[in-house]
N, C-alpha and C positions, 0 to 999 in steps of 0.2 A: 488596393485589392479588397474585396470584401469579405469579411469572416464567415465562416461557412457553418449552417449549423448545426449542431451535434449528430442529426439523422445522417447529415452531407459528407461530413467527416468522418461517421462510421461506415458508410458507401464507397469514397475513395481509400479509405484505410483497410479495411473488412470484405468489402462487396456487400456485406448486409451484416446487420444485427445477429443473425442467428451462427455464422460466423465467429462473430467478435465472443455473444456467450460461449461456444464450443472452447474458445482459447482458454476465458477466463474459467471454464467449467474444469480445464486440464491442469490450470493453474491451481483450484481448488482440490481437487482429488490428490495431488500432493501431496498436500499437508502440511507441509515445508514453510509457507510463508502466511495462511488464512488460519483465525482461528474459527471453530465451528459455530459460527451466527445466521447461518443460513436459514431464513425460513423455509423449510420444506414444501411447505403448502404453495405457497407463491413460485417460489426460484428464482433463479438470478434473469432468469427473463422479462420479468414485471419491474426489474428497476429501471428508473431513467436514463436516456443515454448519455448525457450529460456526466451521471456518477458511472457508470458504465466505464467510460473513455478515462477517468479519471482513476478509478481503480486498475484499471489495465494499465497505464501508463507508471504506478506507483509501483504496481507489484513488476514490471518488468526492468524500470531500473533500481528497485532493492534486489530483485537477483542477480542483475548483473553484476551490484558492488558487493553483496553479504551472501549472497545463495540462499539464506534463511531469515527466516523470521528470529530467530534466537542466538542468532549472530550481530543480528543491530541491535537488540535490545541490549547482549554482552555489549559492544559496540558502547552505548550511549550510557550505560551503565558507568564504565571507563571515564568517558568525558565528565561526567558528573563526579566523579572520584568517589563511587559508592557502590563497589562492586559486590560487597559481601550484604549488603541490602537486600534482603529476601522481599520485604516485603514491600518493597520500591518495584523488583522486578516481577510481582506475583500482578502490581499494578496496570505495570506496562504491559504484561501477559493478555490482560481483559481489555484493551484498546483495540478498536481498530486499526489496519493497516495502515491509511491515509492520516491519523490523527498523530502516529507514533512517528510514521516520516516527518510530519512537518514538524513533530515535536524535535525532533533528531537536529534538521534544519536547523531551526529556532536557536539550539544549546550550541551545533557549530560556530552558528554564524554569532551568538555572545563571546563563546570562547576565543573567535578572531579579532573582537573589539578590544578583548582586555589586553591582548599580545601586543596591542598599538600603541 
């Protein structure tokens, strides 16, 4: 089968691009799980579709397992055993969404090697 590309993928998934922003614009107004990096001037309509698909797919399965954004960083906090770390979590605060999932990833999937 051949890979379809990020335009192709947001046409069977979305119908269109302007769709797909609508979703992620509601996911944003929120507040719940983005913090405020948005160029204003541009919008989330000038990013590529590529991070488009990629941010939409992050943020919709950290709601489905945390609801928020300040639940997986408590979350990861935990697995690190450094929850009274203010300034650990002030860190993880100013991350992007996608950097902090795979950062999350990342300490899971160590934390399952040591258990071996």
């Amino acid at each position: 089968m051949v890979k379809l590309t990020p335009l192709q993928e947001i046409k069977e998934r979305f119908g269109s691009k302007d769709k797909l922003v609508k979703e992620l614009k509601a996911l944003f107004d929120k507040g719940e799980l983005f913090a405020e990096r948005l160029n204003p001037e541009k919008g989330i309509a000038h990013v590529a579709n590529r991070k488009l698909l990629k941010l939409y797919d992050v943020a919709n399965e950290i709601k489905e397992r945390f609801s928020t954004r300040a639940k997986l960083t408590e979350d990861l906090l935990k697995m690190l055993k450094r929850e009274k770390d203010t300034g650990l979590k002030e860190r993880f605060d100013k991350w992007g969404l996608p950097r902090l999932w795979d950062h999350y990833k990342a300490v899971a999937q160590g934390i399952g090697k040591k258990k071996d």
